[in-house]
Structures are given as C-alpha cells and as structure tokens.
Residue frames as qw, qx, qy, qz and C-alpha x, y, z in Angstrom:
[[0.759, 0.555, -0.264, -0.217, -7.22, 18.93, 16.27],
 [0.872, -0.286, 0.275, 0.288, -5.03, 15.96, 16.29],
 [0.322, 0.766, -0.510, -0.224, -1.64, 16.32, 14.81],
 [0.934, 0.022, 0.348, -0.073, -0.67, 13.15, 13.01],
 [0.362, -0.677, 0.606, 0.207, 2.44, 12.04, 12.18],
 [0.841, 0.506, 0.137, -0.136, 3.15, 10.43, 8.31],
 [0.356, -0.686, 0.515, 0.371, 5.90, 8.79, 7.14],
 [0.552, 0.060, 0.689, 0.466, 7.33, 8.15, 3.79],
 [0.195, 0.745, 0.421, -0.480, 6.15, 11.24, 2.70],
 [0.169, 0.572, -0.555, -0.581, 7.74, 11.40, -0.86],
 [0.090, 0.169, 0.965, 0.181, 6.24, 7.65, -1.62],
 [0.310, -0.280, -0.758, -0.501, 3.05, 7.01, -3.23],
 [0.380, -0.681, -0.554, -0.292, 0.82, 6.43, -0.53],
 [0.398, -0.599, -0.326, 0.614, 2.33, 8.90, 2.12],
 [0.094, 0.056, 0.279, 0.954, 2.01, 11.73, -0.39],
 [0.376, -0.498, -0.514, -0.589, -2.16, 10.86, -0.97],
 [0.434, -0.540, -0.686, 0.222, -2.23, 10.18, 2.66],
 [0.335, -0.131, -0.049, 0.932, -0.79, 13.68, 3.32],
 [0.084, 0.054, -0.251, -0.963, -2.52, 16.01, 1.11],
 [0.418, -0.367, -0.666, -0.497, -5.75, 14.25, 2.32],
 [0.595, -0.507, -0.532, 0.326, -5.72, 14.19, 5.64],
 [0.231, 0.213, 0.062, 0.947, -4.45, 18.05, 5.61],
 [0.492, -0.488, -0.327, -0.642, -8.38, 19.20, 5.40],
 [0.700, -0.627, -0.108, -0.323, -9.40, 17.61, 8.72],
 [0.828, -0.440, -0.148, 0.315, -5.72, 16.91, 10.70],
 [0.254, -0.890, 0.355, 0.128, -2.72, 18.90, 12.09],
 [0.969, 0.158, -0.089, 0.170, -0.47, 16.63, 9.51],
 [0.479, -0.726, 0.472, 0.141, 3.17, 16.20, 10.27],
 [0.948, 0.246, 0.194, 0.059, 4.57, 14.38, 7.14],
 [0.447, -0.744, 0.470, 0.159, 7.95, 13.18, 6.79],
 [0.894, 0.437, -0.094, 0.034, 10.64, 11.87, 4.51],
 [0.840, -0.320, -0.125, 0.420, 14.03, 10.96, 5.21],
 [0.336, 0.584, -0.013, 0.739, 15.13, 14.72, 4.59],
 [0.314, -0.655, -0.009, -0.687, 13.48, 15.66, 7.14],
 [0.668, -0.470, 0.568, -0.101, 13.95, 12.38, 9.89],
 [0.411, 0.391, -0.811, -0.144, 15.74, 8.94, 9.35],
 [0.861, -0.356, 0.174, -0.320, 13.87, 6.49, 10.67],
 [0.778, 0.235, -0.502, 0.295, 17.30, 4.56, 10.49],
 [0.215, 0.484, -0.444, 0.723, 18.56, 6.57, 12.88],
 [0.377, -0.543, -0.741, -0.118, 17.33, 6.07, 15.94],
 [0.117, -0.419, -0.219, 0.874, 18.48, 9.67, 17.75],
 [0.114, 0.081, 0.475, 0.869, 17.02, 10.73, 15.12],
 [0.337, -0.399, -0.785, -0.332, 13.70, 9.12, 16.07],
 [0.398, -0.226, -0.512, 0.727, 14.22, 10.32, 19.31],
 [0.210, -0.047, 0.092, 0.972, 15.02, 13.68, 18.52],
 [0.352, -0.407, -0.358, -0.763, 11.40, 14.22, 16.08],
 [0.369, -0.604, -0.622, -0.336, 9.26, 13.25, 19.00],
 [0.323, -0.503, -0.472, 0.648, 10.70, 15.17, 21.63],
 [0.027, 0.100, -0.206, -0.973, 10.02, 18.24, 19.09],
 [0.448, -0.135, -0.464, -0.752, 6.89, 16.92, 17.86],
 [0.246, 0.021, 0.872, -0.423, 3.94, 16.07, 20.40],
 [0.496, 0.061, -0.619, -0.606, 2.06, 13.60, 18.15],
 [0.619, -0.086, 0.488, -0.609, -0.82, 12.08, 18.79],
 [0.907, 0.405, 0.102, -0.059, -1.41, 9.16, 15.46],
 [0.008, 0.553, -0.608, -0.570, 1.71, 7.79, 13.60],
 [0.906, 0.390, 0.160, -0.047, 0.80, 6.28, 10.25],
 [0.503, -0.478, 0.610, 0.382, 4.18, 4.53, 9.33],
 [0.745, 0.627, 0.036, -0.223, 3.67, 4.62, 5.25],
 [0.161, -0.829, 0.532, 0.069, 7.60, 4.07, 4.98],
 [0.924, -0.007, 0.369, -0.097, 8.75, 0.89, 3.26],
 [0.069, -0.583, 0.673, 0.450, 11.44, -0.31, 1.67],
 [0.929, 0.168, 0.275, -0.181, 10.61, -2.62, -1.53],
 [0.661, -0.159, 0.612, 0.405, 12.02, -4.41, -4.39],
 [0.525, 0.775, 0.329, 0.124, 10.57, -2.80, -7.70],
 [0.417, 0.848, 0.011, 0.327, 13.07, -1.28, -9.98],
 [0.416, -0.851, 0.319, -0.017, 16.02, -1.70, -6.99],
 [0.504, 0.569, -0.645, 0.081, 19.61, -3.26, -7.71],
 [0.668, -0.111, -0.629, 0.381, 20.90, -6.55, -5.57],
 [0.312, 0.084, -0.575, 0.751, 22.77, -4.28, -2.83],
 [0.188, -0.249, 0.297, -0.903, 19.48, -2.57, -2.17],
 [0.839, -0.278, -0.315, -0.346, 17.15, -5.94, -1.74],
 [0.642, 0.179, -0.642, 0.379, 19.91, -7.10, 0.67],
 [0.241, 0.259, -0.130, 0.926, 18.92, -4.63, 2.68],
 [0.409, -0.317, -0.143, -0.844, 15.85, -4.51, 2.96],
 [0.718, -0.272, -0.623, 0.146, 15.28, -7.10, 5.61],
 [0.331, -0.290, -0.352, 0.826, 17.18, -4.79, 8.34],
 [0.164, 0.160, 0.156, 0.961, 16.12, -1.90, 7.01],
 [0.256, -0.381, -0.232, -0.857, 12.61, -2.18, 7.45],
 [0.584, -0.638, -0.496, 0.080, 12.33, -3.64, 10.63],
 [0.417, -0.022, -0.246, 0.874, 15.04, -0.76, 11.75],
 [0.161, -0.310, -0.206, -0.914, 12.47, 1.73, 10.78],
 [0.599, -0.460, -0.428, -0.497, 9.82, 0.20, 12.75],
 [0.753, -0.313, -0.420, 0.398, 11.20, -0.81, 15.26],
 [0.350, 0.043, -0.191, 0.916, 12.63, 2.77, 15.98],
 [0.370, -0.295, -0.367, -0.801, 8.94, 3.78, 16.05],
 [0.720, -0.513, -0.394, -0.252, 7.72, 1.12, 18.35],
 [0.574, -0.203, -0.491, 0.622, 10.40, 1.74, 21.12],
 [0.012, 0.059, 0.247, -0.967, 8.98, 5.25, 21.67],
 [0.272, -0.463, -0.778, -0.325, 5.52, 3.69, 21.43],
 [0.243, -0.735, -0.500, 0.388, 4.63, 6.02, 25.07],
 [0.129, -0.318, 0.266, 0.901, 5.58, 9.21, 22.79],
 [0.272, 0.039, -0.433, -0.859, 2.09, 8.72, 20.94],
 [0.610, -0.027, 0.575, -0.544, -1.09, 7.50, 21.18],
 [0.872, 0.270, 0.350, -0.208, -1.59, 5.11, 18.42],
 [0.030, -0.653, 0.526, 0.544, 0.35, 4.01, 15.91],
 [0.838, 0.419, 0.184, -0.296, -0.73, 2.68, 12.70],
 [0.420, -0.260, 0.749, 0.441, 1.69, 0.30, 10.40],
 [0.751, 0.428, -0.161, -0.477, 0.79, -0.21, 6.72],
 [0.720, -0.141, 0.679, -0.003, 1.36, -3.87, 6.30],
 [0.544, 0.352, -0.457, -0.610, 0.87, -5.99, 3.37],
 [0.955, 0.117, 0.033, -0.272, -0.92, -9.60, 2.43],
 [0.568, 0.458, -0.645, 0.226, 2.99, -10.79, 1.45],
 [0.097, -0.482, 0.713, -0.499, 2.88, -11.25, 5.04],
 [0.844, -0.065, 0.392, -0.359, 0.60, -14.14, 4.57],
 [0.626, -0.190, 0.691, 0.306, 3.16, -15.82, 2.00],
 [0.304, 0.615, -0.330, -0.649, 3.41, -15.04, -1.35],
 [0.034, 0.285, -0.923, -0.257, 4.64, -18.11, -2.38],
 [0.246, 0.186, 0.915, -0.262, 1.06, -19.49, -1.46],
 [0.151, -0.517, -0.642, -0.546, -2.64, -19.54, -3.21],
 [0.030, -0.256, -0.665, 0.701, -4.03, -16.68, -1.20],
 [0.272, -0.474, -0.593, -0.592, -7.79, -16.55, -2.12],
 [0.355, -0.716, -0.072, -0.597, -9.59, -13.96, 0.00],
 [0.615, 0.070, -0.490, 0.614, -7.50, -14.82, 2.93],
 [0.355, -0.847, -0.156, -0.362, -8.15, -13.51, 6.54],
 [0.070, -0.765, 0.474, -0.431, -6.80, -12.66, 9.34],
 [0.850, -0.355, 0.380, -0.084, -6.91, -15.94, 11.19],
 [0.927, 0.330, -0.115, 0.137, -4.75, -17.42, 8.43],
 [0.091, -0.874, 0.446, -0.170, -1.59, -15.17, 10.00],
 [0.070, -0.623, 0.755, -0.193, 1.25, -17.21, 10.51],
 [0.963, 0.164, 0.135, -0.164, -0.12, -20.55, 8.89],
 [0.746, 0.526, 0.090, 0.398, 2.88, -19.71, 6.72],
 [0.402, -0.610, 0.157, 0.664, 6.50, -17.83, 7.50],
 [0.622, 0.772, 0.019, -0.130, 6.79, -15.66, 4.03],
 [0.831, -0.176, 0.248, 0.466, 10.19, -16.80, 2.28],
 [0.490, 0.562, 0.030, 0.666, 10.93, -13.53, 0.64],
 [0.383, -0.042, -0.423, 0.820, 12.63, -10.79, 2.79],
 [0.308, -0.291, -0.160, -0.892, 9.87, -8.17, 2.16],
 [0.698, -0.339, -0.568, -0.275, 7.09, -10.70, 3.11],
 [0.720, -0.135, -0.434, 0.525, 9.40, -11.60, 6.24],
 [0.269, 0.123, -0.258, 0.920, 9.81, -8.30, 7.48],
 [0.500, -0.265, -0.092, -0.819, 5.98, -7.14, 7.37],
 [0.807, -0.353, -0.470, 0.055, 5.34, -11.04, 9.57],
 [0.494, -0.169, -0.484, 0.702, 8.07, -9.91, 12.25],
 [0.074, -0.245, 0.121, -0.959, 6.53, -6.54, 12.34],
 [0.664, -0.296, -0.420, -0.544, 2.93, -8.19, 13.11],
 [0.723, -0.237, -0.548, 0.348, 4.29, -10.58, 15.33],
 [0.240, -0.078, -0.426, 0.869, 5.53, -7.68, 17.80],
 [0.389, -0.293, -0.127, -0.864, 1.98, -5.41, 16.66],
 [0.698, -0.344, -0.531, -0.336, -0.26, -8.39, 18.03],
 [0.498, -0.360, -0.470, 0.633, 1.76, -8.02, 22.13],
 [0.042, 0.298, -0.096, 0.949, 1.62, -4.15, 21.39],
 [0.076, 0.512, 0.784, -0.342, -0.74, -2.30, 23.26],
 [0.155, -0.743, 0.130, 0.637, -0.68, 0.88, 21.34],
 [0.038, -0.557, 0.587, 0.586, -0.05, -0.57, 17.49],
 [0.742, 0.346, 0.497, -0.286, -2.45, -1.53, 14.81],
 [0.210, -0.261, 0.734, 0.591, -1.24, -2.98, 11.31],
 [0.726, 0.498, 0.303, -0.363, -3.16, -2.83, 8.07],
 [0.437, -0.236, 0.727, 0.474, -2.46, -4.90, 5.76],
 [0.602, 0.562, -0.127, -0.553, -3.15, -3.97, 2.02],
 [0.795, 0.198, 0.528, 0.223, -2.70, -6.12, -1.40],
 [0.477, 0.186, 0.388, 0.766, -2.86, -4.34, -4.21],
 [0.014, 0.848, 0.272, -0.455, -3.53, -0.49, -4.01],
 [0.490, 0.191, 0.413, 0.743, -3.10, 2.04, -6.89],
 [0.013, 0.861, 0.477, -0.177, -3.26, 5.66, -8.16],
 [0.330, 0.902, -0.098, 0.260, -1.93, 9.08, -8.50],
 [0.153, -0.829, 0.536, -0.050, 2.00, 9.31, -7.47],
 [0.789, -0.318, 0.520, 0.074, 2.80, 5.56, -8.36],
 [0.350, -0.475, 0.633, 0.502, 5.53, 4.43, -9.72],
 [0.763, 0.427, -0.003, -0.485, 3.92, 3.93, -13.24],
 [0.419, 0.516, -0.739, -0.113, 6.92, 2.03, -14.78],
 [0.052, -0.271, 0.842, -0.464, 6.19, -0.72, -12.28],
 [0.311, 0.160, 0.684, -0.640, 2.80, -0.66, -11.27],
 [0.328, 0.362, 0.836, 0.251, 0.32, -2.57, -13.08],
 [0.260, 0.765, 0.583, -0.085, -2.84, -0.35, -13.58],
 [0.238, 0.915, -0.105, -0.308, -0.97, 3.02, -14.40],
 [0.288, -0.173, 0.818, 0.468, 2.01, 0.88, -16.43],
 [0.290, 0.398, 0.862, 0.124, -1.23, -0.48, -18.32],
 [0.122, 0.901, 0.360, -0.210, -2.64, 3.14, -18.90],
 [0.032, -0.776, 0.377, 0.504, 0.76, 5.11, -19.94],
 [0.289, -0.180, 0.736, 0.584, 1.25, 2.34, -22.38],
 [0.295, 0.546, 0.760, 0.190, -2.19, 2.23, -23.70],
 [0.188, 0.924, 0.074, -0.323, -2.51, 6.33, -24.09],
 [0.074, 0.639, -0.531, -0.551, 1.14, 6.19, -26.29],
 [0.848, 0.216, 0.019, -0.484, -0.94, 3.48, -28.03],
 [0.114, 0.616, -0.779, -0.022, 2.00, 1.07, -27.23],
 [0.700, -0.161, -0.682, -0.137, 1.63, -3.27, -27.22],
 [0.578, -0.466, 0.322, -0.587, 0.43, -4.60, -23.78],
 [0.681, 0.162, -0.714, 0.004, 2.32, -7.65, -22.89],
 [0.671, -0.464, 0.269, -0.511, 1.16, -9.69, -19.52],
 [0.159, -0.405, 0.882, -0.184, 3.39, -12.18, -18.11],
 [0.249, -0.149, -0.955, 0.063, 0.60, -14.40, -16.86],
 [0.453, -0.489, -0.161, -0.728, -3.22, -13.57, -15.47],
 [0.160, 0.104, -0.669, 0.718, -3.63, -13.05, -12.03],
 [0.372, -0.817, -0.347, -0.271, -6.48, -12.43, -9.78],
 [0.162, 0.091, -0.385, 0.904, -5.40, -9.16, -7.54],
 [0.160, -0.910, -0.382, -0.028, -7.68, -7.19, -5.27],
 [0.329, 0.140, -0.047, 0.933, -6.69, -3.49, -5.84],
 [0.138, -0.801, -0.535, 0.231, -7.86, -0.83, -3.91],
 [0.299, 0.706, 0.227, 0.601, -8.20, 2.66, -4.99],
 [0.441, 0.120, -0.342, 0.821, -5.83, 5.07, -3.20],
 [0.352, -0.400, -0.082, -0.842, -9.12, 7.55, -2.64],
 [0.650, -0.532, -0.290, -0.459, -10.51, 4.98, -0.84],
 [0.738, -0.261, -0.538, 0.313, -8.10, 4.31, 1.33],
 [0.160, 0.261, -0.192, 0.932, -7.20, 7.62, 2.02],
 [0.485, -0.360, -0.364, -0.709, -11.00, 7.64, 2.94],
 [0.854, -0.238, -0.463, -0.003, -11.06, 5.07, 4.96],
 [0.528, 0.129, -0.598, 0.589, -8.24, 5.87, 7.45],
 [0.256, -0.485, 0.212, -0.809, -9.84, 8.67, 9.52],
 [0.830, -0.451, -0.064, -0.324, -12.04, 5.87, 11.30],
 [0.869, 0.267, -0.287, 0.303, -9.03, 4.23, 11.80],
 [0.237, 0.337, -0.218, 0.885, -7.52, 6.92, 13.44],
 [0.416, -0.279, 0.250, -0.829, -10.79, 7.98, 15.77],
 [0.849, -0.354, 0.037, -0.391, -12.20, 4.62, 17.12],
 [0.626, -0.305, 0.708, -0.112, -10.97, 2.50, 19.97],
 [0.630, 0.269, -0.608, -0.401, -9.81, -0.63, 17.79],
 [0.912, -0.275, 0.132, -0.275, -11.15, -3.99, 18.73],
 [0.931, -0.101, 0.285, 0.205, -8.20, -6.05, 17.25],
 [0.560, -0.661, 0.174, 0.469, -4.88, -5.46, 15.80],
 [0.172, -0.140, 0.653, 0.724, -4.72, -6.51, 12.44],
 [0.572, 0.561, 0.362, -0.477, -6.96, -5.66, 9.74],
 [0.426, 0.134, 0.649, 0.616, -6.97, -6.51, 6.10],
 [0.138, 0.524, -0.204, -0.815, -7.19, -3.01, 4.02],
 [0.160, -0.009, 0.786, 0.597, -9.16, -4.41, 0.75],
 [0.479, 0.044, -0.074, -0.874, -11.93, -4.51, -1.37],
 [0.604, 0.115, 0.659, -0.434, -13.14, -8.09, -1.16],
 [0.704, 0.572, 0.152, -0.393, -13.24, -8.12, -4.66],
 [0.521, -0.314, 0.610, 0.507, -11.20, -9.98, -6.97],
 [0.486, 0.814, -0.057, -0.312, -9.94, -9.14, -10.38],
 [0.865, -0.070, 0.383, 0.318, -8.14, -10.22, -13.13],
 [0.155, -0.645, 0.287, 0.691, -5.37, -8.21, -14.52],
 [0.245, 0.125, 0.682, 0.678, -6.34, -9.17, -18.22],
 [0.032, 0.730, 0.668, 0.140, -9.75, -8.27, -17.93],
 [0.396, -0.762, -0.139, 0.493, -8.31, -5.09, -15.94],
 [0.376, -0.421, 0.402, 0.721, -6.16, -4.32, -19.02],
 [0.132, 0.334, 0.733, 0.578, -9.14, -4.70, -21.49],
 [0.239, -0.829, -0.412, 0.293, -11.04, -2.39, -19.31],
 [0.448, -0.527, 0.324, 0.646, -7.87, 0.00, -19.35],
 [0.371, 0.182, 0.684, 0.601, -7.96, -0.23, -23.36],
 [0.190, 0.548, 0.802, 0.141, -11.04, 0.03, -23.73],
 [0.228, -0.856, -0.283, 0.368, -11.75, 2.98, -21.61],
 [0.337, -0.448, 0.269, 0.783, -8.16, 5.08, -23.38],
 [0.641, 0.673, 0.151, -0.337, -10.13, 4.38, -26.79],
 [0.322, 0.580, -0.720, -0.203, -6.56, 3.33, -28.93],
 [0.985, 0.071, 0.052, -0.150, -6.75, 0.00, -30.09],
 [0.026, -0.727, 0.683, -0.070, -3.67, -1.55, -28.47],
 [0.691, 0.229, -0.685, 0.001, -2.71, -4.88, -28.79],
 [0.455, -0.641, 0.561, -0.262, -2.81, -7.52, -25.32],
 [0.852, 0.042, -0.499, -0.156, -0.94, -10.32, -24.88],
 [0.824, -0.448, 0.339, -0.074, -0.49, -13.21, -22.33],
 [0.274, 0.538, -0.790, -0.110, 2.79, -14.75, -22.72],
 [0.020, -0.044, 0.932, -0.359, 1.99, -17.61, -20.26],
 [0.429, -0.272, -0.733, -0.452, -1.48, -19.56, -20.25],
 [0.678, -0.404, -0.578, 0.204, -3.46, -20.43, -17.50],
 [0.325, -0.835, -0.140, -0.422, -3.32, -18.73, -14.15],
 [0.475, 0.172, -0.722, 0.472, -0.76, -17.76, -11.65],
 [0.418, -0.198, -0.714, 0.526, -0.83, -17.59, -8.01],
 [0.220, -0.771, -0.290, -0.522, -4.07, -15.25, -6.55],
 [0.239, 0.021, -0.452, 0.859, -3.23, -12.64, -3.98],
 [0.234, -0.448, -0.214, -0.836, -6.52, -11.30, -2.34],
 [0.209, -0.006, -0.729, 0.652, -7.95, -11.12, 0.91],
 [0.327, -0.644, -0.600, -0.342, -11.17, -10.71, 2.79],
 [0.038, 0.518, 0.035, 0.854, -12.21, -7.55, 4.53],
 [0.491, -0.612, -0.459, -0.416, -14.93, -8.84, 6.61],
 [0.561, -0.407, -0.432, 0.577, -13.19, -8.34, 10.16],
 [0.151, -0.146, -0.151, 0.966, -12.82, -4.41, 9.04],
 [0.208, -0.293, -0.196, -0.913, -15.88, -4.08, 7.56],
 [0.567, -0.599, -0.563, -0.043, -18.12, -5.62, 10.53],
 [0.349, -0.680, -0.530, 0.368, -16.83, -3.28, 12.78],
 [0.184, -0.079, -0.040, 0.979, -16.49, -0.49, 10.95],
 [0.439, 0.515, 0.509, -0.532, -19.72, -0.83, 9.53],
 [0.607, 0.729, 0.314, 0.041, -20.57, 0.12, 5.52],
 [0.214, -0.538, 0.407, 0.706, -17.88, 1.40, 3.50],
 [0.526, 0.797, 0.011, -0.297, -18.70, 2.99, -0.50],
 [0.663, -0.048, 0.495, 0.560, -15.88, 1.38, -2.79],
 [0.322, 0.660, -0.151, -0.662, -15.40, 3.62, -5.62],
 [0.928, 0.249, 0.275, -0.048, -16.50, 1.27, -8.66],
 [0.665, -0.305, 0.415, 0.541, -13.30, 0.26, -10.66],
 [0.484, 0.637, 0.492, 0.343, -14.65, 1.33, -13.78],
 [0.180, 0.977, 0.097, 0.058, -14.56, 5.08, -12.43],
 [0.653, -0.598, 0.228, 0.404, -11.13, 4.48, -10.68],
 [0.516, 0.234, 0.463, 0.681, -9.50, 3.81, -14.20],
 [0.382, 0.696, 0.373, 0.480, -11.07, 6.53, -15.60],
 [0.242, -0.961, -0.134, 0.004, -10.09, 8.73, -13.13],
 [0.570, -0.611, 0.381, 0.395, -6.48, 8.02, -13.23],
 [0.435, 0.564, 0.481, 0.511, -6.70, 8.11, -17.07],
 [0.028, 0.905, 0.191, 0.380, -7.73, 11.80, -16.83],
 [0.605, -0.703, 0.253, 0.273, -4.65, 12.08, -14.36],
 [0.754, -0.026, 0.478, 0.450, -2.39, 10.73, -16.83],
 [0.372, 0.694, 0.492, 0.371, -3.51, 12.87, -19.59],
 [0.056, -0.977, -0.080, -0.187, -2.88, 15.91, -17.42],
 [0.645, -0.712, 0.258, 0.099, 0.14, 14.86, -16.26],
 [0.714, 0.648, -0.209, -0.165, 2.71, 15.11, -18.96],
 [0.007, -0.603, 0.792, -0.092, 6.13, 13.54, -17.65],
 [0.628, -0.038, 0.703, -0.333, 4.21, 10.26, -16.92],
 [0.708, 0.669, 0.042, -0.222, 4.25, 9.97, -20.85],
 [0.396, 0.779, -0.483, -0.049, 8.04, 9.96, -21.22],
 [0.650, -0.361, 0.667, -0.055, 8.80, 6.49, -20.01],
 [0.323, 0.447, -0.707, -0.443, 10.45, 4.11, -22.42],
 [0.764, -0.015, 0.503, -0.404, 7.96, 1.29, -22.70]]
C-alpha cells in the first residue's frame, strides 16, 4: 500500500483529500501542528521519519478573509513551502502540487484556457505569481506534477467566502442574495476531484501540468437561481453591476485524453448535495450574512 503524504490537512481540500483517500492509501496528512513547511529542518526532519512514497502539497496560503500583514506574505510564504518540498524531491517518488488557473493571469479573459497558454502572461497578483514560479521550476522537475484547478467547492469550505456554499447558507436563513457582477466560473465538485486523484497518483504522467476542471462553464447568477431554487425559500437576487466580468475557466482536454473518460457529477446533484450538508451541519448557519 502506498503511504501518501497530504498537506494542509485542516484546509478544505486537504481534509476531503484525506478522509478519501484513507479507504485505498496508507495516508499521512499534515497541518502545521504537526510539520511547518516553513521550516525547512522541519521538512527535513518529517521525511527522514516518514518513508513516503506520493506528496500531494494541498497547502496554500490565500487572500480571502486575511488582513494586509498576512497578503504581504504570502508571496514568500508559499514558495517557502514548496520549495522546502522540492529540495528533498529524492525523499519521494512523486510529488503532486495543487496549482491554480490565477497562474494564467487573472487580470486576463481566460475562456477555457489550456495549458499551452502558460506563461503568455506573468500574473500581477502575488498569489497568481507564486503558483507561475512554482510551475516554472515543476516543468525542469523530474519528479513534480502541478494541477491546476479554478473553481472547486464543497464540504469544509470556508462558506463566508466561497461562492456556492455563501449562496446556500444565505438562501436556507432565507437571507437577500447580492452578486457583485456575473461571471462565468468552472467549478468542480470536491467528490470529483477527490475521485479523480488516485489516477494521478498510479500512472506514469506524460506531461507536467494539467488543468483540474470540468470544461464546463457557468454563470454564478444562474448558479444562484439554481441554489434558490433547489433550498425552496424565495430569496431575493441581485446584480449590483450589469454586464459581465472577467471569465476564469479552462479546458481539460490534455487530462482527459490521457486519462481517458471521467463521470462529472451533474451540478444540479452537487448543490443538492451540499444543501443536505448544510442542513445537517448546524454551525454553518451562524454566520452573520
């Protein structure tokens, strides 16, 4: 059995990755109680204790809901973390990075964007910027493969933040639903990535980066009338802003030609599954919307 090695294991998607992978891997999941991936003895230290075969680096510093001193930061910080990971890169056999599309440029119109577009564009926020320098070293590696998601969602996120379960906790305390501006996102459902990784993990990869999506684009108003619809309380949405900003979504086809078919779970159940999460989950109610 492989034993595989998960960091950011108190975040969102190193918690689902955890407690999925569990069933069919020796998991190893971490959180900075347990290592610092600042540290770099530290980094040391876990793999001379721990002989791991997979790291999946879920670990990330963002910007949601953080104060000045900690976006300053977050440039160093999260190449520190990676970078302490890829200098002990003969301590494992594979390491996986969770990227993100920012690393093709927010600032730009990315419409189903691929991987050849990489570094058309340097991203001009720090986040962006940090997940491009981390690529840039993955694409010399021999040993280090980056997926890059967009917009992923589910159980353990940050609801106060995140669109789709923000858009559900307000619409179960039958509170207004006010949207900046409509977007087109491609979100992927945390099940399916969690799904998805094992191949990831067990086949030789042909190429370094991959884009982690569904190929499908959506618009967060329609997403939020969906969301309504589905809670049954007749909440109120508005758009403050007309018209359409900037689309973030990306095309798959490099992962899914060689992975072969892959089963999306339709969006329709996604919502309704994380609805019936919500509902059972009563502290996810007591946010002051």
């Amino acid at each position: 059995m492989k034993k595989i090695l998960i960091t950011g294991a108190n975040g969102f998607i190193g918690r689902n990755l955890a407690e999925y992978l569990d069933t069919e891997y020796n998991v190893v999941a971490i959180s900075r109680k347990e290592a610092d991936l600042l540290d770099q003895r530290q980094v040391e230290k876990l793999f001379q204790k721990e002989d791991i075969d997979v790291v999946i680096h879920a670990a990330t510093q963002g910007t949601l809901g953080r104060g000045k001193e900690y976006e300053q930061a977050l440039l160093k910080n999260n190449l520190s973390m990676f970078f302490h990971l890829e200098r002990c890169h003969a301590a494992y056999g594979k390491l996986i990075v969770l990227g993100s599309g920012a690393e093709y440029g927010k600032e730009c119109e990315l419409s189903l964007v691929d991987e050849e577009a990489f570094d058309t564009v340097i991203p001009g926020d720090d986040y962006g910027f940090s997940k491009y320098i981390m690529s840039k070293t993955i694409l010399n590696s021999n040993n280090i493969y980056n997926l890059r998601l967009f917009g992923i969602f589910g159980p353990y996120e940050n609801y106060n933040y995140r669109f789709i379960s923000n858009i559900i906790c307000k619409a179960l305390l039958k509170n207004k639903i006010v949207i900046h501006q409509n977007v087109v996102f491609d979100y992927l459902y945390i099940k399916d990535f969690c799904r998805a990784i094992p191949w990831f993990v067990e086949h030789k990869l042909k190429r370094r980066c991959y884009n982690v999506c569904t190929g499908k684009p959506q618009d967060i108003v329609s997403l939020a009338r969906e969301i309504v619809n589905q809670v049954g309380n007749k909440c109120e949405v508005e758009i403050e802003i007309p018209g359409w900003n900037r689309e973030y979504t990306g095309s798959n086809r490099r992962w899914l030609e060689e992975m072969g078919t892959f089963e999306f779970t339709p969006m329709e159940q996604a919502i309704a599954e994380l609805i019936e999460y919500y509902k059972t989950t009563p502290y996810c109610l007591e946010g002051d919307y």
